[in-house]
N, C-alpha and C positions, 0 to 999 in steps of 0.2 A: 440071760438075754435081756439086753434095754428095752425098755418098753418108751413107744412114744405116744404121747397125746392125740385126741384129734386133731387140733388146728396143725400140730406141725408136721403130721401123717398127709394132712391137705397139702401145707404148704411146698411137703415132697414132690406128693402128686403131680400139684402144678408144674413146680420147677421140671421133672423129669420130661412131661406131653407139651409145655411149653406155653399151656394155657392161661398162663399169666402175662409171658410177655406181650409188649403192645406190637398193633399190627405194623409192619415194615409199607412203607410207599413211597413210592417213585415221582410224587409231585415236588417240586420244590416248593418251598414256602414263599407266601408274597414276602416282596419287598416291603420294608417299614421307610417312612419320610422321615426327614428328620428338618427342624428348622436352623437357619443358618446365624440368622444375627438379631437375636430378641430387644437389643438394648435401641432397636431405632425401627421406624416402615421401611422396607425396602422391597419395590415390584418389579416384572419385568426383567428378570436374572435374564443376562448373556453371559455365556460361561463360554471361556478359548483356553486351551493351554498353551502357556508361554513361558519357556526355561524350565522346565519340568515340574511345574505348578497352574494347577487351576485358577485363574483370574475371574473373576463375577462381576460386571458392569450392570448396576441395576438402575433405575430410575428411584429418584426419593421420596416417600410419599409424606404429607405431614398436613396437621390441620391447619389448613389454609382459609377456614370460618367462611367458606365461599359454600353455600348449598347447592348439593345435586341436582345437575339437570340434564337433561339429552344431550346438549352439546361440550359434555365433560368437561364445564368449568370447576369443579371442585378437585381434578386433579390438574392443582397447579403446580409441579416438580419447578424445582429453582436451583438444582444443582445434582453435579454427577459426583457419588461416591464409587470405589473399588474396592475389592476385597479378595485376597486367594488363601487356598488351602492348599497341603502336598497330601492330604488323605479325605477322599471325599466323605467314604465311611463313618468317621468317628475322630479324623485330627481336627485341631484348633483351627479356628477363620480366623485370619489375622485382618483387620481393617486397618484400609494405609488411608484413612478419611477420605475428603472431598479432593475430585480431580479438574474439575471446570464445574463455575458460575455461571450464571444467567446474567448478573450486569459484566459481565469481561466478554460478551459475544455482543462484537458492534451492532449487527442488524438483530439481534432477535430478541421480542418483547414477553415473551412468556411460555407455558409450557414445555419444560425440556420431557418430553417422554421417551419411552425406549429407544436405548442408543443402539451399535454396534461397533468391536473394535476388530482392526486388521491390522497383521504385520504384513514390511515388506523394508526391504535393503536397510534396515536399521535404524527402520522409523514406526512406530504406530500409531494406526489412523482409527480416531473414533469417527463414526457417523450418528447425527440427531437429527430429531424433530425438532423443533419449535416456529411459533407462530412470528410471522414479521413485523414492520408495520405500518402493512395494511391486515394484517391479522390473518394471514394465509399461510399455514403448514408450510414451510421450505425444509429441507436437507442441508444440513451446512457438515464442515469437516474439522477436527481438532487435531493435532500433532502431537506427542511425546517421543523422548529417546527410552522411553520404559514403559513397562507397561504400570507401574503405578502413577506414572505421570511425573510432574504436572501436566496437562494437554493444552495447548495453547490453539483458541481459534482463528480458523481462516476471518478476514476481513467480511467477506458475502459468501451466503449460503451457495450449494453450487447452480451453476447456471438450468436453468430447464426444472429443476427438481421440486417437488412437489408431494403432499400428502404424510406418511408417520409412519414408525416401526421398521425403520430399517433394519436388516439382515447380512454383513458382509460375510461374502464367500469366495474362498481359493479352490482351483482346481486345475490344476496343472500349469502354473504359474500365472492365467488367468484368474483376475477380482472380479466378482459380479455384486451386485447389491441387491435385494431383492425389499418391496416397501410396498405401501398402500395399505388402507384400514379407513376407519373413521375419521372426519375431518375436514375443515374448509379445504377446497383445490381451485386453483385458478383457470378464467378459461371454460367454466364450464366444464371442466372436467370430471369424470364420476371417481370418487374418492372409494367406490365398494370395490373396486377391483385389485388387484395382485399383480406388479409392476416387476418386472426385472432386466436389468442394464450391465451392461459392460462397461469395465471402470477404465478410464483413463490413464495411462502408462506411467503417471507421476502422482497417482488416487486420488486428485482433487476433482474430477470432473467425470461426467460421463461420456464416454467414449461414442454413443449412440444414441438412436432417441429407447425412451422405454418401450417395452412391448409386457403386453398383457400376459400372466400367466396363465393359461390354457386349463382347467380341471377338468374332466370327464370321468364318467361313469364306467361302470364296467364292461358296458355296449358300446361305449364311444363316444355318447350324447354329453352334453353340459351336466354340469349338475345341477339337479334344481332343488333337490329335497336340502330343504333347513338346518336339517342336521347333520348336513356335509359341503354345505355353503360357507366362501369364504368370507368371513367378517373384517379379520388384522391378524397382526402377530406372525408374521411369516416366521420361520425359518428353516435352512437347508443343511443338512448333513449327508454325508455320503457311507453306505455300507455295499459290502461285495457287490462294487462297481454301479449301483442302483445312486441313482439319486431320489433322496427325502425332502420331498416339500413338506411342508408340517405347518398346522397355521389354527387360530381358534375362528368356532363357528359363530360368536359375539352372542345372539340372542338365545340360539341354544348351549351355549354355555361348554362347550366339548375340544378338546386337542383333537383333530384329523392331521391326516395324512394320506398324500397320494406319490407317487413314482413313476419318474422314466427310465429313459438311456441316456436323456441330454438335459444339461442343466437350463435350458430354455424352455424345456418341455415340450408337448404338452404332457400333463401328468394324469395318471389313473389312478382315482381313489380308491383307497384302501381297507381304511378301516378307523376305529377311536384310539388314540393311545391314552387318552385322560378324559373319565368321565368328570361332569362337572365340582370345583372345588365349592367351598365357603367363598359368596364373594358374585356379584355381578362377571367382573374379566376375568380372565383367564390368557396367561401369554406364559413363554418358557423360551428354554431352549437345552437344548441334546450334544452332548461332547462324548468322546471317549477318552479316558483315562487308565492308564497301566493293566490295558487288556479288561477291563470294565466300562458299559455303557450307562448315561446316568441323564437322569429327567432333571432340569432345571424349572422351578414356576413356585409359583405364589399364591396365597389363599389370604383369606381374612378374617381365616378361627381366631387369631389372638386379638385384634381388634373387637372382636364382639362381633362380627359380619360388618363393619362397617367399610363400602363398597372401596372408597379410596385412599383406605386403610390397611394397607395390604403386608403381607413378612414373607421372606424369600424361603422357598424351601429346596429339600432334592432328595428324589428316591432312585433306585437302580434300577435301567429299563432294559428289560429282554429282550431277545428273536426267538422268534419260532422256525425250524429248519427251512422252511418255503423262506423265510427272509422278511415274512411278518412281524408286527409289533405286538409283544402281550401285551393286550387293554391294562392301565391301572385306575381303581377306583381314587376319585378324588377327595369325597367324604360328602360331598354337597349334594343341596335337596332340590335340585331344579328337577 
């Protein structure tokens, strides 16, 4: 008869009762981030799929030797770069460079901050910020026959429009824009509020005047709590028929998100989808890709935290069967 030792008399033991192996569970594992383009800043990801590739329209961050102040002079952007991938996961960003300048746009004197782009009959339409000059936040509209561009600008920003971060959106052959954040506004206008329009049949113009985006609570009321107040950063996606407002809370630092029936809303808040990252801002945006949902936004760990200093990233964003967002943590110490 073979005789065995005690460790491998154990190691039987175990294998046979099964006390070895590790526990089985039913959680998925969080999503990991991953960064998109180290070799430059890049904030403020819009992410659209166009031709069976993910497109990323960011704003460019750079040192501008301009010091931080309340009225976000140290992010001076001077020009749009593009960039897509066909595997969000793990393939290669291809950068096709810079698509529109800051001196090739007649009326606008400075600041290009986050853009938005839209297709439509075999044109794409970017939408920006920048400041005029008289120094007031307009909307103006660029062209390409591709989405890498080049995008060439309209002459004048569009008429009526005013304030930063636009958001374009289709919905049933309907373009809506959706804008508003920090920023000079003409008119006395109040610049903290959340704007959304009907785009004009030929997407230069808006079709209507703007009307305010509605938030309420989950009794009905306004929002008032800070950490679900809208700051900027709009943007809309649509799942199982819901429309997703989604927007950052600016001082507290957090991605919300609230929901209707109609793209005009008004909309009921939700919940957090991004606690706050590295980084004063906070902005993003949300696509779906080849049966996968996925978080577009930026942080400022590579920079050292420095605020206007920002690298694009993107992690994969869940539902929960109610049609919930799972929260994802951002890393940041606010």
């Amino acid at each position: 008869m073979k005789k065995f030792g005690v460790f491998s008399l154990l190691i039987t033991i175990l294998s046979i009762c099964g006390c070895g192996s590790k526990p089985q569970s039913n959680e998925k594992a969080e999503p990991k981030a991953r960064y998109l383009y180290p070799d430059d800043y890049m904030a403020d990801p819009a992410a659209y799929v166009f031709n069976g590739r993910v497109y990323i329209y960011p704003s460019h961050d750079w040192r501008s030797g301009i010091t931080y102040n309340a009225n976000g002079e140290a992010f001076q952007m001077k020009d749009y770069h593009v960039f897509s991938m066909d595997d969000v996961e793990n393939g290669e960003v291809t950068a096709h460079g810079k698509i529109l300048d800051l001196k090739d746009i007649p009326w606008a004197t400075s600041q290009l901050w986050d853009n938005a782009v839209a297709f439509k009959n075999g044109k794409y339409y970017m939408y920006f910020p920048a400041r005029d000059k008289n120094n007031v936040f307009r909307i103006g509209v660029a062209i390409a026959d591709r989405p890498e561009g080049q995008f060439i600008p309209e002459k004048e920003p569009i008429k009526g429009s005013f304030s930063i971060d636009p958001c374009a959106f289709e919905d049933n052959g309907e373009y809506y824009l959706y804008f508003g954040g920090s920023g000079s506004t003409p008119d006395g206008l109040s610049s903290s509020l959340a704007r959304v329009v009907k785009l004009s049949g030929d997407m230069l113009q808006f079709a209507e005047e703007p009307r305010p985006v509605v938030l309420l609570d989950k009794k009905g009321s306004p929002i008032r709590d800070p950490n679900a107040q809208f700051f900027e950063a709009s943007w809309m996606h649509k799942y199982n028929g819901k429309y997703y407002y989604s927007y950052s809370t600016g001082h507290t630092h957090r991605l919300c998100y609230a929901t209707s029936d109609n793209p005009y809303g008004p909309f009921t808040y939700q919940g957090v989808i991004l606690t706050p990252v590295v980084g004063w801002t906070t902005h993003h945006s949300i696509v779906e890709f080849r049966g996968k949902w996925w978080l577009f936004f930026h942080d400022s760990r590579p920079s050292g935290g420095v605020d206007w200093l920002r690298s694009m990233k993107v992690i994969e964003l869940n539902y929960n069967e109610d049609g919930t967002i799972q929260k994802i943590k951002g890393g940041g110490l606010w």
